[in-house]
C-alpha positions as CSV (number, residue, x, y, z in Angstrom):
1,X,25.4,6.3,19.3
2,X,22.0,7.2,17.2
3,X,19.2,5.5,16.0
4,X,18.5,7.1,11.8
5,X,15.5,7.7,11.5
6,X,15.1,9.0,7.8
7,X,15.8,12.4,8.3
8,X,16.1,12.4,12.4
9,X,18.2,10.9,14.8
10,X,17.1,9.7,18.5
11,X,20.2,10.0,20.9
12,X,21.1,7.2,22.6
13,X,19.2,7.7,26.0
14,X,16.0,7.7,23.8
15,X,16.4,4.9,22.1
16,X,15.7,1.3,23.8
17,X,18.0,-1.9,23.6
18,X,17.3,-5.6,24.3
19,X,19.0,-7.1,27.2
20,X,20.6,-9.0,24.3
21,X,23.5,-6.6,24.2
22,X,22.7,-5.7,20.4
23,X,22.7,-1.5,20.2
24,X,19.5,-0.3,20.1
25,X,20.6,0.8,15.8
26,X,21.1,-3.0,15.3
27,X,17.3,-3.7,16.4
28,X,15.3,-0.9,15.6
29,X,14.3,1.7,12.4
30,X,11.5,4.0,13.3
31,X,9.9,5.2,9.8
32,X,9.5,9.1,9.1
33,X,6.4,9.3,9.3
34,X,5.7,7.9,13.2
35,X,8.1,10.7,14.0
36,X,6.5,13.6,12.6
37,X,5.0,14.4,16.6
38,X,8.4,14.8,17.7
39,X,8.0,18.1,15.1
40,X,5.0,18.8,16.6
41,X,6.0,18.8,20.2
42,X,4.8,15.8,21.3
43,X,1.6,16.1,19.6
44,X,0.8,12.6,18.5
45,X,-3.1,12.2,16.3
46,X,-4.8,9.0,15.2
47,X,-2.8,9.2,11.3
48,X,0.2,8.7,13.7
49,X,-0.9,5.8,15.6
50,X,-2.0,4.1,12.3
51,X,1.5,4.5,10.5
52,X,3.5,3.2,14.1
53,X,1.2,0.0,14.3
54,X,1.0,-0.7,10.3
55,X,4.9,-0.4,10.2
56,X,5.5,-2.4,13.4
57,X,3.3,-5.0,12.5
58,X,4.8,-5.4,8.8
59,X,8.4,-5.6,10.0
60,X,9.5,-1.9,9.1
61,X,10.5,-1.2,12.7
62,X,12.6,-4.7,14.2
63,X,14.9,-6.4,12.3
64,X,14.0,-9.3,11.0
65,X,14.8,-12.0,13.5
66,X,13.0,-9.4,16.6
67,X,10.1,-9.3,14.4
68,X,9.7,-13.4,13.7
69,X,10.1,-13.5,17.8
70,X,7.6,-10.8,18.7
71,X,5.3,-12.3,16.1
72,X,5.7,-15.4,17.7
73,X,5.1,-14.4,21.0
74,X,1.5,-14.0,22.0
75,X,0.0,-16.9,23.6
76,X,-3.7,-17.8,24.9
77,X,-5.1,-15.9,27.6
78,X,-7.2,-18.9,28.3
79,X,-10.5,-20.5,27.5
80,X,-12.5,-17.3,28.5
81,X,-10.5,-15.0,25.7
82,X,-12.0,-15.3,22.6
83,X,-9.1,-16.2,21.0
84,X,-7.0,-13.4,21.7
85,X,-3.7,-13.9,23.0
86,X,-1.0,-11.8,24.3
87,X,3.1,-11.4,24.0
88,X,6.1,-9.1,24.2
89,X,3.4,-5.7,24.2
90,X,0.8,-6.9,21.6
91,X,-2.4,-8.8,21.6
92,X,-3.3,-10.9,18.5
93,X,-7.3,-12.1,17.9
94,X,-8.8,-14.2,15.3
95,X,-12.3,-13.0,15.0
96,X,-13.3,-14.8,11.8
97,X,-11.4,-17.2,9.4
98,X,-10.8,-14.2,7.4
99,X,-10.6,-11.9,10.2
100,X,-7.5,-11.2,12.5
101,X,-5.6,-8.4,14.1
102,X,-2.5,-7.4,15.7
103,X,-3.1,-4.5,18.5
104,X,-2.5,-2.2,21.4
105,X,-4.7,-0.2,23.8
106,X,-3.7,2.2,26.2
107,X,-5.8,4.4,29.0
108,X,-4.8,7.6,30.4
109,X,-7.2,9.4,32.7
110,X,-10.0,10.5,30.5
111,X,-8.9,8.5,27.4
112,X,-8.8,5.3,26.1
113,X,-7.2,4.1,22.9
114,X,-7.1,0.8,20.7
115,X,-4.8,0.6,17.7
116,X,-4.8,-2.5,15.7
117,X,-3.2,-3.4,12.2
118,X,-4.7,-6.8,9.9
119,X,-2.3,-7.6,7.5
120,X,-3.9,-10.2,5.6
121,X,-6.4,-7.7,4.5
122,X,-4.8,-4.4,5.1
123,X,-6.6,-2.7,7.6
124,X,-5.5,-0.5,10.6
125,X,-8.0,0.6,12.9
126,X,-7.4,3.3,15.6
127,X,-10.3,4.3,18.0
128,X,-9.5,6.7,20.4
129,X,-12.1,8.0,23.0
130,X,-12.4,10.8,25.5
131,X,-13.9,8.3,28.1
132,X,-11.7,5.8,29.9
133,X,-14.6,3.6,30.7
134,X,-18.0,2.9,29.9
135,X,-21.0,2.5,32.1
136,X,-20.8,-0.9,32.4
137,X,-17.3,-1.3,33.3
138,X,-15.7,-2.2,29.8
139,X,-12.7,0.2,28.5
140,X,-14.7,2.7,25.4
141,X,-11.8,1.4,22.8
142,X,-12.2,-1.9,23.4
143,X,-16.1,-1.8,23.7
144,X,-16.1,0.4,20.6
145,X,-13.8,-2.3,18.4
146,X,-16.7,-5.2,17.4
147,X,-19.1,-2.3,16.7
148,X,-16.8,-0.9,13.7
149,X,-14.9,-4.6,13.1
150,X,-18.6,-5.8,11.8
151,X,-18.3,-2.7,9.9
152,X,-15.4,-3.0,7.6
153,X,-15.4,-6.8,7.7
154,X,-17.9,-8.0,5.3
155,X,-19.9,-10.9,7.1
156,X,-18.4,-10.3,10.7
157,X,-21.0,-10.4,13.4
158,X,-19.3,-10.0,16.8
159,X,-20.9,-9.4,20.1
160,X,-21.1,-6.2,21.1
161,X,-21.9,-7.2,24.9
């Protein structure tokens, strides 16, 4: 079995299936473009990133009752979060009435990424740093995100602290 993939095809041990028994080609479509790395052995840059989380979070990768669950799925961290809340491998914050975004970060040693996709207003953000964590303890992506959120949102003012 294969997962299409436009003009690719993922074998079977590469693609990933729900423990609901459906194939992994009856959940998933990965769009062209997040695949161009796998041309570029593995090579993955911050265009990439943008076009997975954009298509993930507008329902071009899960079908369409997957997508309605994982959308669903993230609940309060508590009364400390801010509003963000986490499911099923994203984290979804309010910051401002017209402000919200569905996202990701990641760390390796030496790096630290945040991609995030609003689609009420159509923005994807990717920060990717070269420093897992700042001098006071925070994660660079993360610390990075309110800094460039006020930025492209007109009238945001988040802490930066």
């Amino acid at each position: 079995m294969v997962v299409r993939t436009g003009r690719q095809a993922l074998p079977r041990r590469d693609a990933r299936g729900g423990d609901d028994g459906q194939a992994p080609a009856d959940r998933l479509h990965v769009p062209e473009p997040v695949l161009r790395h796998r041309r570029r052995r593995g090579r993955v840059d911050g265009a990439d990133l943008a076009a997975w989380i954009r298509a993930l979070v507008s329902g071009k990768v899960l079908n369409a009752a997957t997508q309605k669950e994982w959308l669903g799925s993230p609940q309060s961290e508590g009364p400390d979060a801010h509003g963000q809340e986490y499911g099923h491998g994203i984290a979804h914050q309010r910051f401002a009435p017209n402000a919200a975004m569905y996202y990701h970060g990641g760390e390796l040693p030496g790096f630290n990424s945040f991609i995030g996709h609003d689609p009420d207003n159509d923005v994807t953000l990717v920060i990717w740093t070269n420093l897992t964590v700042a001098p006071d303890g925070r994660a660079t992506a993360i610390a990075l995100r309110p800094t460039i959120l006020d930025q492209v949102h007109a009238g945001l003012d988040l802490p930066t602290g």
